[in-house]
C-alpha positions, 0 to 999 in steps of 0.5 A, a space after each residue: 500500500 502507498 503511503 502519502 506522508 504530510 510534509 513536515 511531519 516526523 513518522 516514529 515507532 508505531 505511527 500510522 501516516 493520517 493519509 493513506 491510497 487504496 488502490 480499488 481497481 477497475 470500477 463503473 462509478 466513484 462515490 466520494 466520502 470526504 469523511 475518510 483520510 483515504 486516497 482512492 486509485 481507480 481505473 476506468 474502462 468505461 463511461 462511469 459517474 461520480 456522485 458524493 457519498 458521504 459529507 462532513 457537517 458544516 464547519 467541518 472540513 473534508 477532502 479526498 484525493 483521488 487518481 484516475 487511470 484512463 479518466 480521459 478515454 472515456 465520459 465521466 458524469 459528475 454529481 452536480 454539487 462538485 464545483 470546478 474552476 472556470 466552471 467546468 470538469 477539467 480535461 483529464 489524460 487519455 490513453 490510459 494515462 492518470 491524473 490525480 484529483 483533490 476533493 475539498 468541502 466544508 459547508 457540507 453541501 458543496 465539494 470543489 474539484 482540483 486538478 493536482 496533476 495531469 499525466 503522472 508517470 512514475 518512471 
């Protein structure tokens, strides 16, 4: 399992990082919990939606980072309460690339949508 470790924190003895990827693999559509400290992998294969599960209460700030493999190949139906800059979904990477996506809300009604990274390549 891939870690993400917060900068500037010290990781010592049996300390578990408050951040952590799950790869889930091939999936049809995405719910997004921004109550959970996970980071979710997906690859898409076909057209799939993504909707919001479950919301912090207001006041309370929840976020997601999710990657997508293959996001660009195919149609994504986003849940009406996910806003993006310059009010529209961004482009993502065709040809099975990924793309890394940052989910932050805290009214707990609305959830902005950010593009971290286009095209990541770990080689």
């Amino acid at each position: 399992m891939n870690r993400l470790i917060p900068f500037g924190r010290k990781i010592t003895g049996d300390v578990v990082p408050d951040y952590l990827f799950s790869n889930l693999g091939v999936v049809d559509s995405i719910v997004l919990n921004l109550t959970s400290k996970v980071g979710l992998k997906y690859t898409i294969e076909s057209n799939i939606e993504v909707i919001i599960g479950e919301l912090p209460s207001a006041g309370n700030i929840g976020r997601v980072t999710i990657e997508l493999t293959g996001g660009g190949d195919y149609a994504i139906t986003w849940d009406p309460n996910i806003f993006f800059p310059q009010g529209s979904p961004p482009s993502l990477s065709t040809g099975g690339k990924t793309d890394r996506l940052f989910f932050y809300c805290e009214d707990g009604a609305h959830v902005e949508c950010y593009v971290v990274g286009l095209d990541i390549s770990r080689t």
